[in-house]
Every structure is written in structure tokens, then in C-alpha cells.
N, C-alpha and C positions, 0 to 999 in steps of 0.2 A: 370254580369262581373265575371272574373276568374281570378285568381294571380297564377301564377308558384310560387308556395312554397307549403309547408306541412301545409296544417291546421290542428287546432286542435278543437276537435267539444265543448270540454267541453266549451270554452269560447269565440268561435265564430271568433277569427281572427288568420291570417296567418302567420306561422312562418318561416322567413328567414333563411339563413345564414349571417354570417358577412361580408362585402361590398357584399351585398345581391344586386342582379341585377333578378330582375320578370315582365315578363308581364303582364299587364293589359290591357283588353279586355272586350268593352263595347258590351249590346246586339242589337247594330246595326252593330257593327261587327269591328267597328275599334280598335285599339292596340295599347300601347303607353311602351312605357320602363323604367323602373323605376329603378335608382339606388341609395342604400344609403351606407356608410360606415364606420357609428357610430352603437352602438348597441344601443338598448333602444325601445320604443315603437313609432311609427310615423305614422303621418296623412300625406297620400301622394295625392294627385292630379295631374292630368294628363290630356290632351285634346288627345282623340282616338274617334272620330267620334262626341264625348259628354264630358262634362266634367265631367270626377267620380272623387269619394274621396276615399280611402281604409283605417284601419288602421292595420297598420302590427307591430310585434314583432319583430325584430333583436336578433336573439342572439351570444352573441361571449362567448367563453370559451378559457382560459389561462394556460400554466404553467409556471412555472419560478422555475427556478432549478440554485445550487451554484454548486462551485466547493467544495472541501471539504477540510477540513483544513493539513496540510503539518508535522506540527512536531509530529515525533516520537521520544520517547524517555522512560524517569523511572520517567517523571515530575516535571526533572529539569527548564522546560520551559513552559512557557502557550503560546501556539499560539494563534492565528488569525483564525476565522473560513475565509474560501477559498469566494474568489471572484463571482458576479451573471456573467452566461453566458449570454451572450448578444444573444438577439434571434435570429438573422439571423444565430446564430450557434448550434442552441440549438439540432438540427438535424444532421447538417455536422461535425462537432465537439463534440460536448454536454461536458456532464460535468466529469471530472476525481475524483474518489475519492479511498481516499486509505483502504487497508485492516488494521482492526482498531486490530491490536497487540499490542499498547505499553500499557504502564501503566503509563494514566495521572496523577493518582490520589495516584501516588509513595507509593505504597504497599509494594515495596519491601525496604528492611534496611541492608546494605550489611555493614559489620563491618571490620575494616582496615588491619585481615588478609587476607580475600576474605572469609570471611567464612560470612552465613545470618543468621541475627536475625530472618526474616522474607522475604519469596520468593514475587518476584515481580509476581504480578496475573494480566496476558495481560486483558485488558478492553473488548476484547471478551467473557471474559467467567463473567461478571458484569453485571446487569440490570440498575445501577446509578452508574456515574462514576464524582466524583468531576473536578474540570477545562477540561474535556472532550473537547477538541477541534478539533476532524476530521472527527465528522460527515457534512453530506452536506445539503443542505435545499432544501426542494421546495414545491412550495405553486400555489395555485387555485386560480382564479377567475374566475364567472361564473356572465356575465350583459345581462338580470338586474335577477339576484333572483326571481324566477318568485314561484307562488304555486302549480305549478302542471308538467309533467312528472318527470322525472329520472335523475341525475348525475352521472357517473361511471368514476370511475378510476380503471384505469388498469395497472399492472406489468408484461410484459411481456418478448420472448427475449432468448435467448442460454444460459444467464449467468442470469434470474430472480431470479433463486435460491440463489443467491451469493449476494444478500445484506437482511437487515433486516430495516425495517421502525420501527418510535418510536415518543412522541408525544412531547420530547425534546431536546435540542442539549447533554443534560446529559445523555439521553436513555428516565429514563420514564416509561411510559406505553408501548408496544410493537403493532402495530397496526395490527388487524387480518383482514385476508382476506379472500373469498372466491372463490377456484379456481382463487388466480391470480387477484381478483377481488373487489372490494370496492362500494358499492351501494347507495344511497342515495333517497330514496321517496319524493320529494319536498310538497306531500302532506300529510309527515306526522312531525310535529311541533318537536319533538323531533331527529328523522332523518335531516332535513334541518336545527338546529342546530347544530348538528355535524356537516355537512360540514360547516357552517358558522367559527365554528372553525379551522378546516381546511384554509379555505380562510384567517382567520386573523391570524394563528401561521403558518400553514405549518406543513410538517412532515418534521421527520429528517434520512437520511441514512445511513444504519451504512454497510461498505463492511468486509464481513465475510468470502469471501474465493476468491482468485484473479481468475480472469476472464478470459475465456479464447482466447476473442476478444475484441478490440476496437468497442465501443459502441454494448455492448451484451446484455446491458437493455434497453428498449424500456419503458417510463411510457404516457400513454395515459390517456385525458382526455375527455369524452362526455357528453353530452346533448341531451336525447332519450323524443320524444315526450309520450304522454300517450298512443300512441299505438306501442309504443318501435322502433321508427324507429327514426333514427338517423339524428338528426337536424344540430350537429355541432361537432369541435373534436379540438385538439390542441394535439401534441408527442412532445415529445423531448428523448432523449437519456441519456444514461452515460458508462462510462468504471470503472471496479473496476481492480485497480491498487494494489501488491504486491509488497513494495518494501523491499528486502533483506539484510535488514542493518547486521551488524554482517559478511559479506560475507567478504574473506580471496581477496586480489588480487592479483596479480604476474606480473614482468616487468622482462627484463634482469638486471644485474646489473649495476651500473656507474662507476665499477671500470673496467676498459678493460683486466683485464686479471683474472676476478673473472667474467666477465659478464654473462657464461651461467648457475651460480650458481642461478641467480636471483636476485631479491629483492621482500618485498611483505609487502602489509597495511593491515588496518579491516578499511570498510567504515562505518562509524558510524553515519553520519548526511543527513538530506536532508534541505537542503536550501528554497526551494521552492520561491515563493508562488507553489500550486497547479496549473500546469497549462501544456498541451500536451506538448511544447516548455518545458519546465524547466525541465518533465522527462527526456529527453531524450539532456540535457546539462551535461558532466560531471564537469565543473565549478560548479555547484549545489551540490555538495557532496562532506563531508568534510569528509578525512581520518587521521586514527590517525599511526603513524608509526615511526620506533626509528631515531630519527635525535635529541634524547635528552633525551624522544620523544615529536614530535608533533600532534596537534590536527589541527591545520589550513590549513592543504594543500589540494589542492582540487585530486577531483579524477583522472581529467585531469593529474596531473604530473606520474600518474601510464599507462594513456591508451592512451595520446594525442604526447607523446615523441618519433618521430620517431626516434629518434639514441637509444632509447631503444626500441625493441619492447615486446607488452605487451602478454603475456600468458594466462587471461583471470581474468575471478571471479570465485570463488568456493567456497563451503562450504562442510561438512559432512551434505547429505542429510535429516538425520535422528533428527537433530535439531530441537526443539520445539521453540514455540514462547517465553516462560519465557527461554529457556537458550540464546535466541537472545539478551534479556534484559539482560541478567546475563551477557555473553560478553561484553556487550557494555558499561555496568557500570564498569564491570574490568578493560577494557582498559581505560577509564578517569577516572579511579583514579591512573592507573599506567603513563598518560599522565599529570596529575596534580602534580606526583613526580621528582626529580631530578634524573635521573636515568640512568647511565651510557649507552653508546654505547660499546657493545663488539665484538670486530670481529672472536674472535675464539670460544671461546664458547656462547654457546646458551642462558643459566642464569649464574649470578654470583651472589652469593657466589658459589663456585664449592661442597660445600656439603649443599646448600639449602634448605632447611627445608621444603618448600613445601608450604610456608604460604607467601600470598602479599606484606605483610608490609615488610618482609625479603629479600627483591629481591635488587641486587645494581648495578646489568647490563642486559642489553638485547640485543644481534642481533635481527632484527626483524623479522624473523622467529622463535626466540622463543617470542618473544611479542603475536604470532596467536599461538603458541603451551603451553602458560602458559593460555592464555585469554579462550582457550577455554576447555582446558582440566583440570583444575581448577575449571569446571562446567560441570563437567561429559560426556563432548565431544570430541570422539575421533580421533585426525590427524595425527599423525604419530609415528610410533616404529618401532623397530628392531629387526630380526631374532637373537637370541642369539645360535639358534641350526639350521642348516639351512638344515638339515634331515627332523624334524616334523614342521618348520615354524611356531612355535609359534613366538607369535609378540605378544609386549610389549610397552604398548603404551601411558599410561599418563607419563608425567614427573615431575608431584610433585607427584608420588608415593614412600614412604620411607622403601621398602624393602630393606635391603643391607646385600645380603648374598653372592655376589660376589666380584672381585677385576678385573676390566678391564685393560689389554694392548691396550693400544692406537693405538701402534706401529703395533703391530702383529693382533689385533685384537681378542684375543683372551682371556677367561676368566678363574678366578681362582676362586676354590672355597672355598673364603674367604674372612670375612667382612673388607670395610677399612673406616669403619665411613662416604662415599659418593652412596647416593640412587644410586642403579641400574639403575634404569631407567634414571637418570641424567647423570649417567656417558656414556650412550647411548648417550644421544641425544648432550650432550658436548664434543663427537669425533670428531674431524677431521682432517681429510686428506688432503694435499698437492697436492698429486696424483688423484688417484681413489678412489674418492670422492660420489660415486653412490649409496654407501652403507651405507651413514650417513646423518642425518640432514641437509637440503640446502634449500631453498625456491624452488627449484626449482624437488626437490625432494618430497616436501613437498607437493607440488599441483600435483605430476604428472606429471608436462610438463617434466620432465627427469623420464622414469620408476625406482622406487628403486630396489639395486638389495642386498636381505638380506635383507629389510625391505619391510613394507606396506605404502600406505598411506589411509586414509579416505574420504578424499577431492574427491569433483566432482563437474565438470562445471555447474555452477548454474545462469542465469542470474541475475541482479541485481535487474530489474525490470520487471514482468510479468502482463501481457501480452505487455506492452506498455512503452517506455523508453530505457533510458542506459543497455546495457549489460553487463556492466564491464569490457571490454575487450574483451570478449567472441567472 
């Protein structure tokens, strides 16, 4: 008699798949159909002309893959590692995880001018990262453990390069592979203890550079008999998620006859849980912006408000991941202070020192022009000579070797105890207004004319999610 499966000769009986369906075929020629659904090892019998017995092998092999944990920040918070995907989706869906920039394990110590004791260091560039919580899990099962062929796991996929495995949700060990690829010899005692290990911890995912599709990872798992032919398999999928906290946003304004000046936030939170739906919720994301200022409004009152319409997200491209942290810590601690709303100028005091603790008003377009330029990131200046177009562009710089007309626009040259560059960016106009500081100049949605700006439409999450407005 003969079974439809793979045998294996080393040990004499026939290896299935999982709800494994084989004939059996006696040698008087009759055939009976055997079907099981469990893995494990089983004695089958059948009536096909005679009554045989066989004993066949099942094998089933497993993944199981989390989503990955949600809060970013400078580890003000310890998250929640992210949820298991449930298998009927582990494919259609699969698992979202984010690109791990923040800094859980609060490296950075930012003291209450704006100035750092110590720079916050993103958990990317760490091998062990204390309260570490957004990497993703996933783990093996392979029934039953058998001693002989192959296990292989496989990384594969458009975007395989863009995450890094590790052998805890802290980081770890760093798991090496070859070509893509992870092997296992069941017949050799040290080898099929690793994967045991495997089966009982799981690895852990860390996303290192955002992806440039939904589900661009593919992670495969098999089951190769001793003559390398493939017995069994389980995939599942994931998408590595960048999201752009720090990103600058822009709406018209609510004052109707100030409206196409703008208004604008810095979205500083994700809510989450981690999960397709919750990216791509602007209710999930808290912005901080001067109404004091606030930390609790979500992003929706900047992108959801049709009687204002919204402008998009932006940032200065050229942003690193530690000065995302450095914003983002600026602005809650400037949203943790009592801190005036100013409508005409940008910061107050009007000769400003240049230092955080010293601020006692903000429009909020200077909340995104102190938050970010205060950490070496540049948004917007002014032509002071509009012949050679230099452009002048942080505003806590404390050169003052001129004296600004407001009126005229024009400068003298002589110092009046109020930085230059403040006294730029605390101009305004009544009128023609295109040449000075405005949210809405500030992102571009109005071109400036005599100034630059740095800002550029940046989604808020890549490849998958909220756009910001955009």
C-alpha cells in the first residue's frame, strides 16, 4: 500500500500536512481516503478492498506575531507592548509596528532654560534599552518536535531590510541570519535547542527604517523533510510604520478676518493602541498648541474642521530623530507652563533672552519657531537685504547690531538692546503681511515674500496612516 505524502526513509513513516487528506491503497487495488486535522503522530485504518493500518506523522508549523507597542516619547511613559493579531489576519492585515526613534529609557535631561544636561539618544542607536516598549513579538510553533529534517525561518519582502530581530523585548542579543534566513537541524541537539527557545520566548522586532508598503515584510516559517523538500509552511506579514511626531500643522484661522494667516500645532502624541484603524484616526493624536497652551486637543481640530480648512503637516526635512525628541520635550514643558497667548507678537518678552524658562507669551507660530529652533532647527527668517537674500533665521539668536522700523520696514544700523532676529520675527503687518511671520507663511501655504521658509510637506505617518492634513 501507498499514502499520498512525503515519506521519510530515515524512519520509515509518512509525513503529512496539517488537516492532511492522503490515499491509501491496498495491493489488491482498492483506496480509501483518509483525513486528519490534528498534528501529531497517528495510527489510521481504513477498509480499501482490505483492511490496512498506516502510521503517519502530521505536521503543523505556526506563527504568531503582536502588533508593536504605540508610545513614543523621552520615557515620560511606559507602554503596553501591542496586541496578538489574530490569525485569519496575520496575512490580510498582519502586524503594524513602529519605527523605534524615541527614547524609552529617558537619556535625555533637558534643564529649564531649553538648554541639555545630556541629549536624548533614540533607542535605535542602543543594543539594551530600559522600559523598551515598541518592539513586536513573534514566536514558533512547530507539533510535534520531531529529531530529524529542517526548520527555516525566513525574512523576506520589499521592506526585510527595515526591521532588526533581537532575543528580547529590551533588544538583547541581535539575531543573525543568513541570507534572509534562520536554520535549524532537528538532528542536531544544540541547533533544535535554539529553536526550542525560539518556540518558548519568541523574537522581538525592532522597525528601523519606515517601510515603504503596507505589509512589505513577509516572515515565513517551514518544515523541510531530510531530503530538503518542503513538508509544511505558515507566513504571516507586518508593516513598519514611521510616525512623525514633532511635525508642525497648519489650518486657516478662527478669527474670520485673520483666517488666511493660519493657525498651527506640533503633534506630539500617539494614542494608540497600535493598530491599522487607530493610525490612520486623527482622534489618536494629541497636539500641543497656544490656547494657554494646550496638550489635549486632538489632531482632528487641526484636519477634521471643515469651516477651517487645513493646510497640511510639515516639518524641516533635514530633522533628526534626537532633535524630534528635543521638540517634543520643549514643547511640554512650555505646555506645562502658564504661558501667555499673544496675538501680535511671536514671543514675549520683546527683548527675549533666548532661553525657555524666560518666555511669557507665545502666538503659535512662535511656539513651532522657538520649539524647534531652539534645537538647531531651522523654519523660518527674513531677507534683511533683499539684493543678496540672506535669510536669518533662528529667533532666540542674540545678535543686536541693528534697530528695526516696523513701520517702514526698514533697518538701522544700531543696537537697541532687542535681538535681531526677534525683532524679525515680532513684525507685523496689518496689511501686507507676506513678508513677516504668519503660520501660514511659515509652512508655505502663502509663499513668503523677503523671507524663506524650511518647512516641507511631510506626512505624518509613512507609509500607512494619518497624513496630517496633507
Amino acid at each position: 500500500m501507498t499514502v499520498n505524502a512525503i515519506p521519510d526513509p530515515t524512519v520509515g513513516w509518512p509525513y503529512g500536512k496539517p488537516a492532511w487528506s492522503g490515499d491509501i491503497q491496498s495491493s489488491s487495488g482498492g483506496t480509501a481516503t483518509v483525513e486528519t486535522t490534528t498534528p501529531g503522530f497517528k495510527t489510521v485504518t481504513a477498509e480499501c478492498g482490505n483492511t490496512v493500518s498506516i502510521i503517519i506523522c502530521v505536521l503543523e508549523v505556526n506563527l504568531y506575531i503582536w502588533n508593536g507597542g504605540s508610545d513614543l516619547g523621552n520615557g515620560q511613559d511606559i507602554g503596553t507592548q501591542g496586541t496578538q493579531v489574530e490569525d485569519a489576519e496575520e496575512e490580510t492585515v498582519g502586524a503594524y509596528l513602529l519605527v523605534n526613534w524615541d527614547d524609552d529609557d529617558a537619556d535625555g535631561v533637558m534643564n529649564t532654560d531649553g538648554s541639555w544636561s545630556t541629549h536624548p539618544m533614540p533607542d535605535l542607536e542602543e543594543t539594551s534599552v530600559a522600559n523598551e516598549d515598541n518592539l513586536a513579538k513573534i514566536q514558533a510553533t512547530v507539533q510535534p518536535l520531531l529529531d530529524i529534517g529542517t526548520v527555516e525561518f525566513e525574512l523576506s519582502g520589499v521592506d526585510a531590510g527595515k526591521v532588526k530581530l533581537w532575543t528580547q523585548s529590551s533588544k538583547g542579543t541581535q539575531i543573525t541570519m543568513n541570507s534572509n534566513k534562520k536554520t535549524w537541524n532537528l538532528a542536531v541537539p544544540t541547533e533544535k535547542a535554539d529553536l526550542q527557545t525560539f518556540m518558548t520566548n519568541g523574537y522581538w522586532i525592532e522597525g528601523v527604517v519606515p517601510g515603504t508598503t503596507e505589509r512589505g515584510i513577509a516572515f515565513t516559517l517551514r518544515y523541510k523533510d531530510s531530503n530538503g523538500s518542503e513538508i509544511c509552511k505558515d507566513d504571516t506579514k507586518a508593516t513598519v510604520v514611521m510616525i512623525n511626531l514633532a511635525n508642525a500643522v497648519y489650518r486657516d484661522n478662527m478669527i474670520w478676518s485673520q483666517a488666511a494667516r493660519g493657525h498651527s500645532a506640533i503633534v506630539w502624541k500617539f494614542d494608540g493602541p497600535l493598530t491599522r484603524e487607530n493610525l490612520s484616526d486623527d482622534q489618536k493624536f494629541k497636539i500641543i498648541e497656544m490656547q494657554g497652551p494646550t496638550k489635549d486637543l486632538s489632531l482632528a481640530t487641526i484636519t477634521k474642521n471643515q469651516k477651517y480648512p487645513a493646510y497640511g503637516c510639515f516639518s524641516n526635512l533635514s530633522i533628526s530623530n534626537e532633535q524630534r525628541l528635543r521638540v517634543i520635550q520643549t514643547a511640554r514643558a512650555l505646555a506645562n507652563r502658564s504661558i501667555t497667548y499673544t496675538a501680535v507678537n511671536a514671543v514675549l518678552p520683546a527683548n527675549w533672552g533666548g532661553t525657555l524658562n524666560a518666555i511669557t507669551g507665545l502666538r503659535c507660530d512662535g511656539l513651532v519657531e522657538v520649539c524647534y529652533e531652539i534645537n538647531g532647527v531651522q523654519v523660518w527668517g527674513m531677507e534683511r537685504d533683499a539684493e543678496n537674500h540672506t535669510v536669518h533665521y533662528p529667533i532666540n539668536a542674540q545678535d543686536d547690531n541693528w534697530t528695526y522700523n516696523a513701520t517702514f520696514g526698514t533697518w538701522t544700523e544700531k543696537s537697541n538692546n532687542m535681538p535681531d532676529n526677534l525683532e524679525e520675527h515680532n513684525d507685523f503687518d496689518n496689511a501686507g503681511w507676506t513678508d513677516t511671520l504668519m503660520p501660514a507663511t511659515q509652512c508655505g501655504n502663502v509663499t513668503p515674500v523677503e523671507a524663506d521658509t524650511c518647512l516641507r510637506k511631510q506626512d505624518l505617518c509613512q507609509p500607512k496612516g494619518s497624513k496630517g492634513g496633507n
